[in-house]
mmCIF file of the N, C-alpha and C atoms, coordinates in Angstrom:
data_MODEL
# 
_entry.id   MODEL 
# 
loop_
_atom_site.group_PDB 
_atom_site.id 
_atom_site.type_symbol 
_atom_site.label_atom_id 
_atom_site.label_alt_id 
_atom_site.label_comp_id 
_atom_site.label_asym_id 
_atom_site.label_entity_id 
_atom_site.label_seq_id 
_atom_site.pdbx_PDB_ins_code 
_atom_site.Cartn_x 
_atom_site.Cartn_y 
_atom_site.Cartn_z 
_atom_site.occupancy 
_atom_site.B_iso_or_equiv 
_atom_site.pdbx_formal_charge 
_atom_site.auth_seq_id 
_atom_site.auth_comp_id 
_atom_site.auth_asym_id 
_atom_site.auth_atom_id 
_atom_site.pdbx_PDB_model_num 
ATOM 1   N N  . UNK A 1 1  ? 145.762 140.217 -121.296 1.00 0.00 ? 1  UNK A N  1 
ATOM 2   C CA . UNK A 1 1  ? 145.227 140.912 -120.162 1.00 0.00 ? 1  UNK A CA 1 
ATOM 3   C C  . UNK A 1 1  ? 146.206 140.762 -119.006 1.00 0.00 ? 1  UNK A C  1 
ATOM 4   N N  . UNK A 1 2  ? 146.619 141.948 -117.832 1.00 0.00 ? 2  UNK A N  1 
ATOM 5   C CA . UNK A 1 2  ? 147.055 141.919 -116.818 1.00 0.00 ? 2  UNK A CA 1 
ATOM 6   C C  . UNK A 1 2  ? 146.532 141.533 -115.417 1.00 0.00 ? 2  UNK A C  1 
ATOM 7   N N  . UNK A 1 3  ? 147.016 140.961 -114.882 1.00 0.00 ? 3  UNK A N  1 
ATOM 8   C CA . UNK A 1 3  ? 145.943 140.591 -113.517 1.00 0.00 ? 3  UNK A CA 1 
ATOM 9   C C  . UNK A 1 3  ? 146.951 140.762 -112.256 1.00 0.00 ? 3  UNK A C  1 
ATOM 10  N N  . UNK A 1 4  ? 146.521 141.503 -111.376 1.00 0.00 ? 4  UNK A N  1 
ATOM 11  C CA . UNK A 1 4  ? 147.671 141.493 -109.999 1.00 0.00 ? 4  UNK A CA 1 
ATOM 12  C C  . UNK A 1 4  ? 146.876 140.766 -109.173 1.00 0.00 ? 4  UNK A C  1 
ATOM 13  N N  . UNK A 1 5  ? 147.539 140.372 -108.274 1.00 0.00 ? 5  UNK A N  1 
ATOM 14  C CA . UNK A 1 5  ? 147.262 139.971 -107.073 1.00 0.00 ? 5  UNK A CA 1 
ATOM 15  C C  . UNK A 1 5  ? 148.173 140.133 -105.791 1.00 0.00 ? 5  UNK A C  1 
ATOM 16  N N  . UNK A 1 6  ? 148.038 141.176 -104.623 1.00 0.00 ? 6  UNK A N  1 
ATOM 17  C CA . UNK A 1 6  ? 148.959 142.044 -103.785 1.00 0.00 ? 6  UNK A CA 1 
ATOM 18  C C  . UNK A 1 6  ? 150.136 142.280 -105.018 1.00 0.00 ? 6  UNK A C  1 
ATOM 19  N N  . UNK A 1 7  ? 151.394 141.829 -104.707 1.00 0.00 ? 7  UNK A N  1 
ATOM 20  C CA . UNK A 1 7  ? 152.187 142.330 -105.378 1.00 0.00 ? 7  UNK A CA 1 
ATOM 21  C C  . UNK A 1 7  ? 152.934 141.436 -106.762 1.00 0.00 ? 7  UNK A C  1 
ATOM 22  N N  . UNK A 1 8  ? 151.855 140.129 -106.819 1.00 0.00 ? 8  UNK A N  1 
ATOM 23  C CA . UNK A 1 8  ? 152.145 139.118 -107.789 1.00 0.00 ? 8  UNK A CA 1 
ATOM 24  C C  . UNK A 1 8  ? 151.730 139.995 -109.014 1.00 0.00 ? 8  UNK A C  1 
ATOM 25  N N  . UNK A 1 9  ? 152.185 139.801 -110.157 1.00 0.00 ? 9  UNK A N  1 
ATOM 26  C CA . UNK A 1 9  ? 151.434 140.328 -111.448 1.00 0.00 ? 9  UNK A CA 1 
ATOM 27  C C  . UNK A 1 9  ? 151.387 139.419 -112.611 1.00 0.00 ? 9  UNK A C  1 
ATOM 28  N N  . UNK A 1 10 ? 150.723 139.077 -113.299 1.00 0.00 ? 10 UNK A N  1 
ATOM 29  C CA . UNK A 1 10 ? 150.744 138.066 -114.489 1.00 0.00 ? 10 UNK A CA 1 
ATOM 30  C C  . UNK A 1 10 ? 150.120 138.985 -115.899 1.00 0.00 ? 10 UNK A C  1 
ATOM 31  N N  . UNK A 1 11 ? 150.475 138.311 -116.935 1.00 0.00 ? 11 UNK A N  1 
ATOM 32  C CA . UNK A 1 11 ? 149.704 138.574 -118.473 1.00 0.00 ? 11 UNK A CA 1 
ATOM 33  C C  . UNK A 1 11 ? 149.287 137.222 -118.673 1.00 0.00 ? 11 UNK A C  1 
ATOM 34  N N  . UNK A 1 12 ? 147.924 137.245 -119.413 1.00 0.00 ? 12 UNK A N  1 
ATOM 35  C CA . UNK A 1 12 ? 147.591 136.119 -119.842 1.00 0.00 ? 12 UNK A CA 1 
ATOM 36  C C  . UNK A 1 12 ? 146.794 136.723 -120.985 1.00 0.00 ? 12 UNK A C  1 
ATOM 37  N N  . UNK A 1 13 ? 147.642 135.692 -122.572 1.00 0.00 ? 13 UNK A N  1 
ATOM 38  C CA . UNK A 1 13 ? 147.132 136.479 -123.714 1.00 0.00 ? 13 UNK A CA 1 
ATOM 39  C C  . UNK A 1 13 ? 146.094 135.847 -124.069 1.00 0.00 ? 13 UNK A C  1 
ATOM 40  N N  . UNK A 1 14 ? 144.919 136.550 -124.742 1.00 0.00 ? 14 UNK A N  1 
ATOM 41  C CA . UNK A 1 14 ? 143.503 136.630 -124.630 1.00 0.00 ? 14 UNK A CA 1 
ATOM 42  C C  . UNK A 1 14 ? 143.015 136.305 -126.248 1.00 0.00 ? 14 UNK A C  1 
ATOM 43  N N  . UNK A 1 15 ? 142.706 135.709 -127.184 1.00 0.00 ? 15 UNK A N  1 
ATOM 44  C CA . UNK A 1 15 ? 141.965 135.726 -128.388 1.00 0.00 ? 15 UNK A CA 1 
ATOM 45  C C  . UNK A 1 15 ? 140.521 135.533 -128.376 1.00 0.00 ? 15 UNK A C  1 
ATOM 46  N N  . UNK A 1 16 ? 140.151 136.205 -129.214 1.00 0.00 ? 16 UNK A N  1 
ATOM 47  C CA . UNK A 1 16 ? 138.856 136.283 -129.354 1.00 0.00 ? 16 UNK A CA 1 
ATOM 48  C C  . UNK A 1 16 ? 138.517 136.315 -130.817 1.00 0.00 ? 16 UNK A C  1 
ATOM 49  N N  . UNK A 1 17 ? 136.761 135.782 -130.859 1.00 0.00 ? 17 UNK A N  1 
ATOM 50  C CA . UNK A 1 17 ? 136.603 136.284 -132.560 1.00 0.00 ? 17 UNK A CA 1 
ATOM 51  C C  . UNK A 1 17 ? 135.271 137.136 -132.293 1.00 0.00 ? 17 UNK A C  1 
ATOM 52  N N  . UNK A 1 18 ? 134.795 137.390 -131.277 1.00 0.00 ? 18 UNK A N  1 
ATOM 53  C CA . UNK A 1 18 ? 133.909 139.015 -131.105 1.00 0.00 ? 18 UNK A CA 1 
ATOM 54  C C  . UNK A 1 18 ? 134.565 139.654 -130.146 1.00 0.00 ? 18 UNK A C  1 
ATOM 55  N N  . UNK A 1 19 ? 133.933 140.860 -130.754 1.00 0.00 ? 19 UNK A N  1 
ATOM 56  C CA . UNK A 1 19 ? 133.889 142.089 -130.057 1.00 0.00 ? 19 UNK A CA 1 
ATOM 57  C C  . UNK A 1 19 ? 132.795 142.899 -130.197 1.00 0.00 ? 19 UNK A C  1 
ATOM 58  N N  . UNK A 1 20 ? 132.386 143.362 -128.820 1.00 0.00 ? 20 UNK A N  1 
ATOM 59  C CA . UNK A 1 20 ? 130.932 144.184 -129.039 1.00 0.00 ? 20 UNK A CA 1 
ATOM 60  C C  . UNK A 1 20 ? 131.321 145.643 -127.670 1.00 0.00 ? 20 UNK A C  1 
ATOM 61  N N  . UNK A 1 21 ? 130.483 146.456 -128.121 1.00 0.00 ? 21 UNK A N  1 
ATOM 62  C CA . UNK A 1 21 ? 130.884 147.469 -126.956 1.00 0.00 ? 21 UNK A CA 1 
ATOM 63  C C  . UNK A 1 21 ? 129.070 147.640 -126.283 1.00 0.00 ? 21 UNK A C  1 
ATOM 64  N N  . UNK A 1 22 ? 128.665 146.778 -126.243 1.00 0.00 ? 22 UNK A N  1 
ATOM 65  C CA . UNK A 1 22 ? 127.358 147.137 -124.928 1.00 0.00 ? 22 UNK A CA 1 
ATOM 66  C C  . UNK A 1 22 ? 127.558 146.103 -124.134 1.00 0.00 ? 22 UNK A C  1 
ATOM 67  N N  . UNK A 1 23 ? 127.145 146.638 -122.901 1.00 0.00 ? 23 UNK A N  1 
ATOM 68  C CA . UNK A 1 23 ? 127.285 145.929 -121.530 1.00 0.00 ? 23 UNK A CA 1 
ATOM 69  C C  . UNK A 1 23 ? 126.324 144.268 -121.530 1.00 0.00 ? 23 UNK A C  1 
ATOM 70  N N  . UNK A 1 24 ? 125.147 145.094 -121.732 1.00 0.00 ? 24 UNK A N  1 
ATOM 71  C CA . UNK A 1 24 ? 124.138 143.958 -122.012 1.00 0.00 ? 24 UNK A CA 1 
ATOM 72  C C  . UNK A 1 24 ? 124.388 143.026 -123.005 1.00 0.00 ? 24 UNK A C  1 
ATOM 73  N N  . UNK A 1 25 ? 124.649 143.491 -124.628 1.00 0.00 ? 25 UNK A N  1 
ATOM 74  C CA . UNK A 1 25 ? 125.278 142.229 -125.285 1.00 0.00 ? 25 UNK A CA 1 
ATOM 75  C C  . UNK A 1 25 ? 126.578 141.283 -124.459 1.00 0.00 ? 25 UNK A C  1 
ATOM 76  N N  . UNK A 1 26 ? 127.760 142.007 -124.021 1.00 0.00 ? 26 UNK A N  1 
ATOM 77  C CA . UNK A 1 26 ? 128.722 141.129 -123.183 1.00 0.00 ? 26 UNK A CA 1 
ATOM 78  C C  . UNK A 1 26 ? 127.727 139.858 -122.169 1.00 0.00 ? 26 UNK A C  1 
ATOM 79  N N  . UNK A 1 27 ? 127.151 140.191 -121.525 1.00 0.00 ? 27 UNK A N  1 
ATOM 80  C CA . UNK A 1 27 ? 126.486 139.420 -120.724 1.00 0.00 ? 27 UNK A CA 1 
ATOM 81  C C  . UNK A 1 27 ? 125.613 138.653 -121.345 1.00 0.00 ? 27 UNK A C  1 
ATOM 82  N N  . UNK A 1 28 ? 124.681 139.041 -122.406 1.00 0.00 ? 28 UNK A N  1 
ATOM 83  C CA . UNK A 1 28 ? 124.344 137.774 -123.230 1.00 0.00 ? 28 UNK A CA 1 
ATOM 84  C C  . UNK A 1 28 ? 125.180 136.441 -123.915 1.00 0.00 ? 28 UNK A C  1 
ATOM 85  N N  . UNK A 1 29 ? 126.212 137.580 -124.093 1.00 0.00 ? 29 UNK A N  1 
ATOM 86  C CA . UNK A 1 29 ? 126.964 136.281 -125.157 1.00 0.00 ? 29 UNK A CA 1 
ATOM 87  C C  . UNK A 1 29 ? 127.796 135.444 -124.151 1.00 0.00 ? 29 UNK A C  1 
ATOM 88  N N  . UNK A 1 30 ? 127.903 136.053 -122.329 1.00 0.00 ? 30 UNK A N  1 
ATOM 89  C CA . UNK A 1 30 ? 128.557 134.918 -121.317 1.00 0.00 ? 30 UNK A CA 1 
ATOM 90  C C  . UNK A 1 30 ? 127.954 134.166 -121.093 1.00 0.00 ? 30 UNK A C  1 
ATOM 91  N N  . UNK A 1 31 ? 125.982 134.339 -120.855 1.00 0.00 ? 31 UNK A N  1 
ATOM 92  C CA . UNK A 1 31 ? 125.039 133.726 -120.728 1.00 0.00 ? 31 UNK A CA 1 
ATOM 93  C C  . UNK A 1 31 ? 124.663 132.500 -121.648 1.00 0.00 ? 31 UNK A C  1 
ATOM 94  N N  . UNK A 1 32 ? 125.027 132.345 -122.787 1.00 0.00 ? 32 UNK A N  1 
ATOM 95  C CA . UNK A 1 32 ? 124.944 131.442 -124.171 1.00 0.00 ? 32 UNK A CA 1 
ATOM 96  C C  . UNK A 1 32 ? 125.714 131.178 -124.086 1.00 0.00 ? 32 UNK A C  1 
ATOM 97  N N  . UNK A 1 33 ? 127.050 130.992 -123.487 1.00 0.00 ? 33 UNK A N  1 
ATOM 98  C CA . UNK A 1 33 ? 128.474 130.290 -123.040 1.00 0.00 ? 33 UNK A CA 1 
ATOM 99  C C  . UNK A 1 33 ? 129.584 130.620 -124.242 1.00 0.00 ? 33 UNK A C  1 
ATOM 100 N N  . UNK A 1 34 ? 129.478 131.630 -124.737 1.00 0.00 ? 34 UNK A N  1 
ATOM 101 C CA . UNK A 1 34 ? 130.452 132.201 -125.857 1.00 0.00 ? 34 UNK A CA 1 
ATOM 102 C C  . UNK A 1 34 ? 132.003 132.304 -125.310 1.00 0.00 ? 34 UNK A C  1 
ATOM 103 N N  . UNK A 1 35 ? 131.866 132.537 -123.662 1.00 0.00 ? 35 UNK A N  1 
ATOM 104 C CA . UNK A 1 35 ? 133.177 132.441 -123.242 1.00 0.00 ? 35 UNK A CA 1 
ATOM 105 C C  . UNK A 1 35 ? 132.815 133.260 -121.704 1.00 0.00 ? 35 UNK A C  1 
ATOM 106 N N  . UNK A 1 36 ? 134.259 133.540 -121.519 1.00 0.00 ? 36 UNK A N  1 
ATOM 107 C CA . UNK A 1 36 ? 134.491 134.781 -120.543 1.00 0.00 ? 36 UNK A CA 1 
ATOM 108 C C  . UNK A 1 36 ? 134.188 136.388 -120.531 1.00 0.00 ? 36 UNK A C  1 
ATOM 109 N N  . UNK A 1 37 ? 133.462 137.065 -119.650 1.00 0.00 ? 37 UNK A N  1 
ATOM 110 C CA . UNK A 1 37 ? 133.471 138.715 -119.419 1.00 0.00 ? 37 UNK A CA 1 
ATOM 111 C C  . UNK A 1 37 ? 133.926 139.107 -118.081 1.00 0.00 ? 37 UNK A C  1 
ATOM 112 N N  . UNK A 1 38 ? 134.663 139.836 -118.689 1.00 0.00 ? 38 UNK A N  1 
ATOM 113 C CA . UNK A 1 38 ? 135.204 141.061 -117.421 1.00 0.00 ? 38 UNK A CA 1 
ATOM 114 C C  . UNK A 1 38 ? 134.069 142.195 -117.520 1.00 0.00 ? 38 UNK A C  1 
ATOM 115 N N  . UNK A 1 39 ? 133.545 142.323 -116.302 1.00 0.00 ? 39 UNK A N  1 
ATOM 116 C CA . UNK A 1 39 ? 132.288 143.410 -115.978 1.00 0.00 ? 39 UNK A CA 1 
ATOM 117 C C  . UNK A 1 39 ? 132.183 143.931 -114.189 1.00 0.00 ? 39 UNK A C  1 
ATOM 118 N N  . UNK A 1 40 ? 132.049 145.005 -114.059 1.00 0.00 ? 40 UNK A N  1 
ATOM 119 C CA . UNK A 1 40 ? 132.115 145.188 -113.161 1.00 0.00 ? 40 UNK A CA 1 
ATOM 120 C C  . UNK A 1 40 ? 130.498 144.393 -112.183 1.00 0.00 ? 40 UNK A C  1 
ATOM 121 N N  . UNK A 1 41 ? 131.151 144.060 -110.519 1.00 0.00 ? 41 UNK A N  1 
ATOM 122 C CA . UNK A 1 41 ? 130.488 142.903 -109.931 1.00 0.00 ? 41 UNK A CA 1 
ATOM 123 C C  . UNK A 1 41 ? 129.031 143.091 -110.121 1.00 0.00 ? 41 UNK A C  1 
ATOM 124 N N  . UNK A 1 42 ? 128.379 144.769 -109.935 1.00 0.00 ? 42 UNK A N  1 
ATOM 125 C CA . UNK A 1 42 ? 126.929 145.384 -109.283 1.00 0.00 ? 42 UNK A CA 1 
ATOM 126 C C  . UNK A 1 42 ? 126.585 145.020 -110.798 1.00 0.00 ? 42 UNK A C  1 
ATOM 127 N N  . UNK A 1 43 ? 127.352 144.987 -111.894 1.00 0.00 ? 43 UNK A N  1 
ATOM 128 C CA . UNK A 1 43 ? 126.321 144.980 -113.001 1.00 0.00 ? 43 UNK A CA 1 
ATOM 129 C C  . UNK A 1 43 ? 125.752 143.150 -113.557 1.00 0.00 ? 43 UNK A C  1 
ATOM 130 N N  . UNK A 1 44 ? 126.454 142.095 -113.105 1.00 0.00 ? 44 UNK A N  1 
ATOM 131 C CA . UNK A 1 44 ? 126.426 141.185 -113.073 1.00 0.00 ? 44 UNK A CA 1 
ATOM 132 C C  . UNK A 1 44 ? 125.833 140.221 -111.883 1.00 0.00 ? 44 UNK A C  1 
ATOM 133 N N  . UNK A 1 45 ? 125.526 141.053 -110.743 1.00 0.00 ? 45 UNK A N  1 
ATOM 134 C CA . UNK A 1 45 ? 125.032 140.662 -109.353 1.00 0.00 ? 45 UNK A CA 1 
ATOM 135 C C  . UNK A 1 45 ? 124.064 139.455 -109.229 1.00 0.00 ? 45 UNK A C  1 
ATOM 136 N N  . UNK A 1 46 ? 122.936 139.734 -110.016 1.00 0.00 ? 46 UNK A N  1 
ATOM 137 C CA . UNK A 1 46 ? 121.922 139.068 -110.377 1.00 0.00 ? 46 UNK A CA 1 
ATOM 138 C C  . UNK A 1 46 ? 121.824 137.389 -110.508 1.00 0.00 ? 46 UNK A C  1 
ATOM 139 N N  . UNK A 1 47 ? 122.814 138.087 -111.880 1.00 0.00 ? 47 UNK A N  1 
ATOM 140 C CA . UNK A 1 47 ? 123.581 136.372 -112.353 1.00 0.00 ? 47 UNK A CA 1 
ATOM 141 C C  . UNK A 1 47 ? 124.280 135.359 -111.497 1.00 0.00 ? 47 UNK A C  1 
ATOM 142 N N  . UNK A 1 48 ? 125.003 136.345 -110.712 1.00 0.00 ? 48 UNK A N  1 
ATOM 143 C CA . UNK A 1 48 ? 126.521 135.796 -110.130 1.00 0.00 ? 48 UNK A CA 1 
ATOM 144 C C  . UNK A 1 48 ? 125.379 134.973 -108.432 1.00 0.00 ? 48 UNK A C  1 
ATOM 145 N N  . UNK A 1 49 ? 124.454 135.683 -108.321 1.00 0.00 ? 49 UNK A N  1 
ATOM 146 C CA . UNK A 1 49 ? 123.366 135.370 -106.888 1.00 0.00 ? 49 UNK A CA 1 
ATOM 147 C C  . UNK A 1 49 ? 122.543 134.125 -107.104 1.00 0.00 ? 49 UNK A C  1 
ATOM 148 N N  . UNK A 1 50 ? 122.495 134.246 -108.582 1.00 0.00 ? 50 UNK A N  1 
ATOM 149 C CA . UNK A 1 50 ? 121.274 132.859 -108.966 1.00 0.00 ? 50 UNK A CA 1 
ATOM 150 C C  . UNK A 1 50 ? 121.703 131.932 -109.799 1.00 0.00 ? 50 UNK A C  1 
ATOM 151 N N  . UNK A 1 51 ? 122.983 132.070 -109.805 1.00 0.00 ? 51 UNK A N  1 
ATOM 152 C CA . UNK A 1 51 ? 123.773 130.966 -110.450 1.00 0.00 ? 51 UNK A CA 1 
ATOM 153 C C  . UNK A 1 51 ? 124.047 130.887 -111.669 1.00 0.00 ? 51 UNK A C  1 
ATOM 154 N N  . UNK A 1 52 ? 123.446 132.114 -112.681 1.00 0.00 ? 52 UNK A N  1 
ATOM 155 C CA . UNK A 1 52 ? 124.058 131.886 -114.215 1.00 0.00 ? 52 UNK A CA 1 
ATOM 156 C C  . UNK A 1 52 ? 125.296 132.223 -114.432 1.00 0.00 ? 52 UNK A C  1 
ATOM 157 N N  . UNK A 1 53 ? 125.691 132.689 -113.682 1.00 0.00 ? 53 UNK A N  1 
ATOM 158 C CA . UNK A 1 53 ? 127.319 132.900 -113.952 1.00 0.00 ? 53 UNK A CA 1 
ATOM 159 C C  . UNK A 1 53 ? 127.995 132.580 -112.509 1.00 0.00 ? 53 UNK A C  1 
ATOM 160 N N  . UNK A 1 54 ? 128.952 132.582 -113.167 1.00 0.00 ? 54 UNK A N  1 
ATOM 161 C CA . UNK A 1 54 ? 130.376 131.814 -111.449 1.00 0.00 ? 54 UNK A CA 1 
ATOM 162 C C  . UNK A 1 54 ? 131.376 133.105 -112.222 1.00 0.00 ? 54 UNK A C  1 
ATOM 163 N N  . UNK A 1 55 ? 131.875 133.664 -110.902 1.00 0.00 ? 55 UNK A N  1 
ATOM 164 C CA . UNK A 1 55 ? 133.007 134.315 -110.864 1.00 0.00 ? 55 UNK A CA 1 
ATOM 165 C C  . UNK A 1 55 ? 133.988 133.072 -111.296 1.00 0.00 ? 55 UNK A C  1 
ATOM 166 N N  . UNK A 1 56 ? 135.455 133.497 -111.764 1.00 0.00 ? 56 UNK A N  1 
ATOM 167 C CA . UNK A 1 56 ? 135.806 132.978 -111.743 1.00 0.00 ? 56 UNK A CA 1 
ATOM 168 C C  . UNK A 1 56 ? 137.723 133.908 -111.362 1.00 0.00 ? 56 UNK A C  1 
ATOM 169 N N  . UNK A 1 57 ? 138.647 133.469 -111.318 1.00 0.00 ? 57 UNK A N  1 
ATOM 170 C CA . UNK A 1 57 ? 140.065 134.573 -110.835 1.00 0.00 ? 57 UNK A CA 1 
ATOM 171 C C  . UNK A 1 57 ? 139.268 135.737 -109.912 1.00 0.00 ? 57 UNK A C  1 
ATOM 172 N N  . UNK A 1 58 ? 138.814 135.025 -108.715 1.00 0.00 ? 58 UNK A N  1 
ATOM 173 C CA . UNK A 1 58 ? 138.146 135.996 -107.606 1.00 0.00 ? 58 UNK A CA 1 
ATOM 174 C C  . UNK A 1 58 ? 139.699 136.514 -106.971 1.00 0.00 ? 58 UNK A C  1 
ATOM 175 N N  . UNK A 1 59 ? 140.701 135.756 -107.056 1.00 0.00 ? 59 UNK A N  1 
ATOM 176 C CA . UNK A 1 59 ? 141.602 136.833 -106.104 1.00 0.00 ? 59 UNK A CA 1 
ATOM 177 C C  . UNK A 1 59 ? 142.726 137.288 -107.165 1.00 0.00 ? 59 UNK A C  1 
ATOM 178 N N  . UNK A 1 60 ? 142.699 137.688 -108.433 1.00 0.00 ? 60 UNK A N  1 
ATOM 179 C CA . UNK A 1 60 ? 143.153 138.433 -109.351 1.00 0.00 ? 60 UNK A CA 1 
ATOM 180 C C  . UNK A 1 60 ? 142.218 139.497 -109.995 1.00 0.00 ? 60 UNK A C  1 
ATOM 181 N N  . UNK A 1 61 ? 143.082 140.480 -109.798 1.00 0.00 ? 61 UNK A N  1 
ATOM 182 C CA . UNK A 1 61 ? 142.496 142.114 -109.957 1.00 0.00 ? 61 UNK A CA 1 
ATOM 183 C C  . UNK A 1 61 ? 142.816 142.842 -111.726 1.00 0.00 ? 61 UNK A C  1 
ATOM 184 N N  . UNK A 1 62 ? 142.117 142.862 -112.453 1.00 0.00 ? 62 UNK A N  1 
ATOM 185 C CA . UNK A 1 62 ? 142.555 143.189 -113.613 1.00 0.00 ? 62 UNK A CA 1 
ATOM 186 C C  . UNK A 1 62 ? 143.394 144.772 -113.557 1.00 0.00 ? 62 UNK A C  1 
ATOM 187 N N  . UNK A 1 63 ? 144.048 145.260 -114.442 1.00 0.00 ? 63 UNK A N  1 
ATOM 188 C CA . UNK A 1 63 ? 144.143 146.752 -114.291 1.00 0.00 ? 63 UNK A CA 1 
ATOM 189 C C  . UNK A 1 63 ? 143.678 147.445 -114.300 1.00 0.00 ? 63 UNK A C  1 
ATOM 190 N N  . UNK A 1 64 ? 144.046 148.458 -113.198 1.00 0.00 ? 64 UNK A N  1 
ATOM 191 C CA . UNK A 1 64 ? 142.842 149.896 -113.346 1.00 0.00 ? 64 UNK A CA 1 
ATOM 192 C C  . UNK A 1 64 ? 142.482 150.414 -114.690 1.00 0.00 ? 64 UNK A C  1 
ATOM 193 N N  . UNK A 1 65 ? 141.160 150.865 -115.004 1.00 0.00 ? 65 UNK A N  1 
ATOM 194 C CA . UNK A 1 65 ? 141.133 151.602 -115.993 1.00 0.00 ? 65 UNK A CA 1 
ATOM 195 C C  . UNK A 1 65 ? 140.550 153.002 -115.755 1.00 0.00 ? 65 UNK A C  1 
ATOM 196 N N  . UNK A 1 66 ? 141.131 154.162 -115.919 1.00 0.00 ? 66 UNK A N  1 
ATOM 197 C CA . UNK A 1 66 ? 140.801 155.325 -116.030 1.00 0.00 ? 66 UNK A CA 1 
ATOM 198 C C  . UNK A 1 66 ? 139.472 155.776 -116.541 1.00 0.00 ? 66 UNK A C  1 
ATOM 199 N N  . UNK A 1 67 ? 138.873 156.869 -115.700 1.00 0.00 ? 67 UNK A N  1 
ATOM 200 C CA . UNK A 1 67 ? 137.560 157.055 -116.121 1.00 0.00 ? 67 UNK A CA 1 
ATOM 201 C C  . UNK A 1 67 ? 137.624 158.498 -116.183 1.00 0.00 ? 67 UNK A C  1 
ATOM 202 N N  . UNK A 1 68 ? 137.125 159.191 -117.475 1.00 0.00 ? 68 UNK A N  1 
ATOM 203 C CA . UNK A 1 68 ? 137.084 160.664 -117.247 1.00 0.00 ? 68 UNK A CA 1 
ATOM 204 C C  . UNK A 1 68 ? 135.658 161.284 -117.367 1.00 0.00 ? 68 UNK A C  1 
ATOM 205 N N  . UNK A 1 69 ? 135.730 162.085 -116.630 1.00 0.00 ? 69 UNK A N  1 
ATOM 206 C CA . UNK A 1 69 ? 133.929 162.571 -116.605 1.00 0.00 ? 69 UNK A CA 1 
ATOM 207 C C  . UNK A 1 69 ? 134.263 164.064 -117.584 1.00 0.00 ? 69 UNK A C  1 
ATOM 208 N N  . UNK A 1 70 ? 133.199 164.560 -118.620 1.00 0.00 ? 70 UNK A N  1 
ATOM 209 C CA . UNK A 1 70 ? 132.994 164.999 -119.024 1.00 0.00 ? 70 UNK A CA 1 
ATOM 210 C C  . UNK A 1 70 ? 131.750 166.085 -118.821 1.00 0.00 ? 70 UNK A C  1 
ATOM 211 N N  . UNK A 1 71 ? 131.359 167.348 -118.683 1.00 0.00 ? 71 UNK A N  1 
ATOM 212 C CA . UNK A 1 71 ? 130.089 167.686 -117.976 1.00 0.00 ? 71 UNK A CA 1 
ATOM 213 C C  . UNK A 1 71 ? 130.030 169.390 -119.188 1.00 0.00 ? 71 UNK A C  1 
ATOM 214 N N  . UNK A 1 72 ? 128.999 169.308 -118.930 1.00 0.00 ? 72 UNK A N  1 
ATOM 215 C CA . UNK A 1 72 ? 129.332 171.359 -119.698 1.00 0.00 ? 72 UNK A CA 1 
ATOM 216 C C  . UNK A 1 72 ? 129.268 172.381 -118.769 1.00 0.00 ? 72 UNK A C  1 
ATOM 217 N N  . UNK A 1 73 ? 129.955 173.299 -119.638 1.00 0.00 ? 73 UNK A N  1 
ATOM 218 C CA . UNK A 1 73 ? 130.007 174.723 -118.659 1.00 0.00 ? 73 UNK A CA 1 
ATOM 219 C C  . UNK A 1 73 ? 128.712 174.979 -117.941 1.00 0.00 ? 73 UNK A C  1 
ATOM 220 N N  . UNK A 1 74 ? 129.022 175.595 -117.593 1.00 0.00 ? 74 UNK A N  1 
ATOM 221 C CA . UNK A 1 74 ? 127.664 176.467 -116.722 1.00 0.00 ? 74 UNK A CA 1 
ATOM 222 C C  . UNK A 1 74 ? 126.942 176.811 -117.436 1.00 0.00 ? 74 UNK A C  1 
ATOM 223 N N  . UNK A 1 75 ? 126.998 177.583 -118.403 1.00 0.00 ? 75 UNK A N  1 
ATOM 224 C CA . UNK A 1 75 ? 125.840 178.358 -119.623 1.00 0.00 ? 75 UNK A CA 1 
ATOM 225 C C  . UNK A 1 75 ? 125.576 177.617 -119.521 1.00 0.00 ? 75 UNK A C  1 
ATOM 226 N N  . UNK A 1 76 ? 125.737 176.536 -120.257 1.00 0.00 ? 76 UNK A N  1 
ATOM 227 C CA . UNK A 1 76 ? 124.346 175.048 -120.844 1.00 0.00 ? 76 UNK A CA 1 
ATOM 228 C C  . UNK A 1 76 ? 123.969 174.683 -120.210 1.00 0.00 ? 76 UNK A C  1 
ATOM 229 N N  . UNK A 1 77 ? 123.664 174.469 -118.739 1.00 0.00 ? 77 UNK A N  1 
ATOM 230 C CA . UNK A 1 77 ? 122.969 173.569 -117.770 1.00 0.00 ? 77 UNK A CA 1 
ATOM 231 C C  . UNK A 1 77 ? 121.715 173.813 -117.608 1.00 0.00 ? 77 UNK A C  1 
ATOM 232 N N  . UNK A 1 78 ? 120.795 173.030 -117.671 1.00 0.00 ? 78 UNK A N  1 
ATOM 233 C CA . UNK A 1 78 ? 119.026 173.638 -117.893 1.00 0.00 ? 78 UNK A CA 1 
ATOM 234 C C  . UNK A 1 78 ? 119.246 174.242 -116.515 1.00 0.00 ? 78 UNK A C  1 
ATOM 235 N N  . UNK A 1 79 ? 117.723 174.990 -116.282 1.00 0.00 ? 79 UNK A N  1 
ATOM 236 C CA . UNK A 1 79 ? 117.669 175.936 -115.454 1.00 0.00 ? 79 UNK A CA 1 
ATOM 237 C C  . UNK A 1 79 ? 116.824 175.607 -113.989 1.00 0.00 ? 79 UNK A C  1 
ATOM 238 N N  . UNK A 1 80 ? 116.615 173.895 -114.032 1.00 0.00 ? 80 UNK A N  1 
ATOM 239 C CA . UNK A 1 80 ? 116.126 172.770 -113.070 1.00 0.00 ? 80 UNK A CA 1 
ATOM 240 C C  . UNK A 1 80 ? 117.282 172.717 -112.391 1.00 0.00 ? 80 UNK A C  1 
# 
């Protein structure tokens, strides 16, 4: 994983033996102490307010990741 900080930049290589793609499993398995998650702050708020989780590299910024929105034409849009 990459992490900046202003114009510092580091890699720090990462192993793992899961992988899951739901938000909510990630946060279970930080919660049961399986390890570390990268999640964005609003979805973890809760935790991070009442103490089940500690931030931790608060002044290292991982890399951007690109987000593309997808939507349909006009025809298909209900009529609400």
């Amino acid at each position: 994983m990459r992490f900046a900080r202003g114009d510092e930049k580091i890699s720090v290589p990462v192993k793992g033996t899961a992988a899951v793609n739901e938000t909510g499993l990630y946060i279970k398995m930080c919660l049961e102490g399986f390890g570390l998650v990268q999640l964005a702050e609003n979805v973890v708020s809760e935790h991070l307010r009442e103490g089940r989780l500690v931030e931790v590299l608060a002044d290292w910024q991982p890399d951007r990741v690109p987000v593309h929105l997808l939507y349909p034409h006009q025809r298909f849009l209900s009529p609400a």
